[in-house]
C-alpha positions as CSV (number, residue, x, y, z in Angstrom):
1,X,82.0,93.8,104.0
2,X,81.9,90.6,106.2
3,X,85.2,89.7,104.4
4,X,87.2,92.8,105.9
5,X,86.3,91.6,109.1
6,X,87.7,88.0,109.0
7,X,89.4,87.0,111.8
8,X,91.9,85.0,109.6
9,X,92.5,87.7,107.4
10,X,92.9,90.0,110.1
11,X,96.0,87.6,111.8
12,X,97.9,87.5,108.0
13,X,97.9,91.1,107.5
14,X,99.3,91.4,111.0
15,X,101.7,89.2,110.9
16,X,102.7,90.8,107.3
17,X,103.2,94.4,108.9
18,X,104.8,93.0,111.5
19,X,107.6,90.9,109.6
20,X,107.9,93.7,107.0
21,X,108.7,96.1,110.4
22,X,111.1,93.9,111.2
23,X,112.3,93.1,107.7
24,X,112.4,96.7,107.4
25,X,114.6,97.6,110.8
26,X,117.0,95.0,109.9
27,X,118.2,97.2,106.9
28,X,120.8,99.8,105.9
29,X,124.4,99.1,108.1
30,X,125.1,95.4,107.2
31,X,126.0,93.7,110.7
32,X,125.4,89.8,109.5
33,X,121.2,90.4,109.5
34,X,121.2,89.2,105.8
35,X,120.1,85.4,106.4
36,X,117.5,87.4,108.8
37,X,116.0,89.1,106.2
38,X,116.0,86.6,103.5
39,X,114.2,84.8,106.0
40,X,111.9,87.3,107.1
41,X,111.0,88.3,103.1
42,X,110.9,84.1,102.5
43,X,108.0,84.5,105.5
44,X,106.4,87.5,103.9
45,X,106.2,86.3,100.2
46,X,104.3,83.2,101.4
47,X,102.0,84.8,103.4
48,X,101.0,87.0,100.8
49,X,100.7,84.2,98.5
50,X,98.2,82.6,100.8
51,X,96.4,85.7,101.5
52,X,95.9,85.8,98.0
53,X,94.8,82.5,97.4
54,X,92.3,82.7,100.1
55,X,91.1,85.8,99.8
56,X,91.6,87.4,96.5
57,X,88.4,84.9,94.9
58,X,86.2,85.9,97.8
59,X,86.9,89.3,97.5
60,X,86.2,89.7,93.7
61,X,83.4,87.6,93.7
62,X,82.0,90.3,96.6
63,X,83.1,93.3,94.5
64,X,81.5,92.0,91.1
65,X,78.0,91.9,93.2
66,X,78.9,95.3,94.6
67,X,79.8,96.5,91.2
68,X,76.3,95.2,89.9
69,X,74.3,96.8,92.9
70,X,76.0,100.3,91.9
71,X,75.6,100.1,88.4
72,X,71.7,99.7,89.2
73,X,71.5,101.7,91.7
74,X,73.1,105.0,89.5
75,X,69.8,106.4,88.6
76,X,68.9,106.3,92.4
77,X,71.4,107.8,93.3
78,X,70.9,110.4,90.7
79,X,67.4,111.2,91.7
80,X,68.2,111.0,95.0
81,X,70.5,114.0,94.5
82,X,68.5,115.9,92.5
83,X,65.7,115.7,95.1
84,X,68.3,117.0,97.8
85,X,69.9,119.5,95.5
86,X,65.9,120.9,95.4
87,X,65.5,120.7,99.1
88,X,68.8,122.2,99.8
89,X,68.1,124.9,96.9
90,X,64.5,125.8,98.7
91,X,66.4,125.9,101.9
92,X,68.9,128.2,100.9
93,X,68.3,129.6,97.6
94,X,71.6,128.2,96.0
95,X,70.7,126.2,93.0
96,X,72.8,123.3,92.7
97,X,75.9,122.8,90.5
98,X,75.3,121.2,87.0
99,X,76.3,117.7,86.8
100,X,76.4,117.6,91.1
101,X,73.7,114.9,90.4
102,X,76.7,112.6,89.9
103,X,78.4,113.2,92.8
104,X,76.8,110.7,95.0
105,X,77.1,107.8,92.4
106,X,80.8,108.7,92.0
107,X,81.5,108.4,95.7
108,X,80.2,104.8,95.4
109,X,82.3,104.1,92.6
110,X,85.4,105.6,94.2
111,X,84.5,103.6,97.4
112,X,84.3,100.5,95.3
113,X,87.5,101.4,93.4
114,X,88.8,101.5,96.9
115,X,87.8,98.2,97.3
116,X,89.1,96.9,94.3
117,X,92.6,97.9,95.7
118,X,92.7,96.4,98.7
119,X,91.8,93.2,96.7
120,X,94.8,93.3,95.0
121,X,97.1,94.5,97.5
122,X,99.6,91.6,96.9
123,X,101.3,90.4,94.3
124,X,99.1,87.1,93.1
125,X,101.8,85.5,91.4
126,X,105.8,85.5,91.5
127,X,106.8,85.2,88.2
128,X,110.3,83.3,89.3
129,X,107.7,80.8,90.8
130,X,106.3,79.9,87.2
């Protein structure tokens, strides 16, 4: 996706890991860090807000056209097994394993589910913020 790619996005989840590292080291043994850390989580929460802002609408509006490719796309995919399943069964002699026509079609669901994740990796709303 051109989206993952995003120079933009990129810089935000960088500078996220980097101030949840830091926000992170700061913790356990309390020696006067705390206005650090407020800080550091202050910085966090707003970047993730305007990750989210930016990105989450482009990324579902990508995934519900990806989503629509795969759900056409199943019985290719099914076919497309099956015809490998007999190629690999005259090769070998191993039929294939009932319902392994799926498999392929399930991968691009789980890849998409993957997706889907990533698209909500943040919090898209504080609920003290309402």
């Amino acid at each position: 996706m051109l989206l993952e790619n995003d120079p933009e996005r990129q810089q935000m989840l960088t500078r996220m890991a980097n101030w949840k590292s830091k926000w992170t080291s700061l913790g356990g043994v309390d020696a006067g860090q705390g206005k650090q850390m407020d800080s550091l989580a202050f910085l966090i929460k707003k970047e993730q807000i305007k990750y989210c802002d930016k990105f989450a609408p482009l990324y579902r509006n990508a995934l519900r056209v990806h989503f629509s490719v795969i759900k056409s796309s199943l019985p290719d995919y099914r076919r497309l097994a099956e015809i490998t399943g007999k190629i690999a069964e005259s090769q070998t002699g191993v039929p294939s394993p009932a319902g392994g026509s799926d498999i392929t079609g399930m991968n691009a669901l789980k890849e998409y589910l993957g997706k889907l994740n990533d698209a909500c990796k943040f919090k898209l709303y504080y609920p003290e913020d309402n």
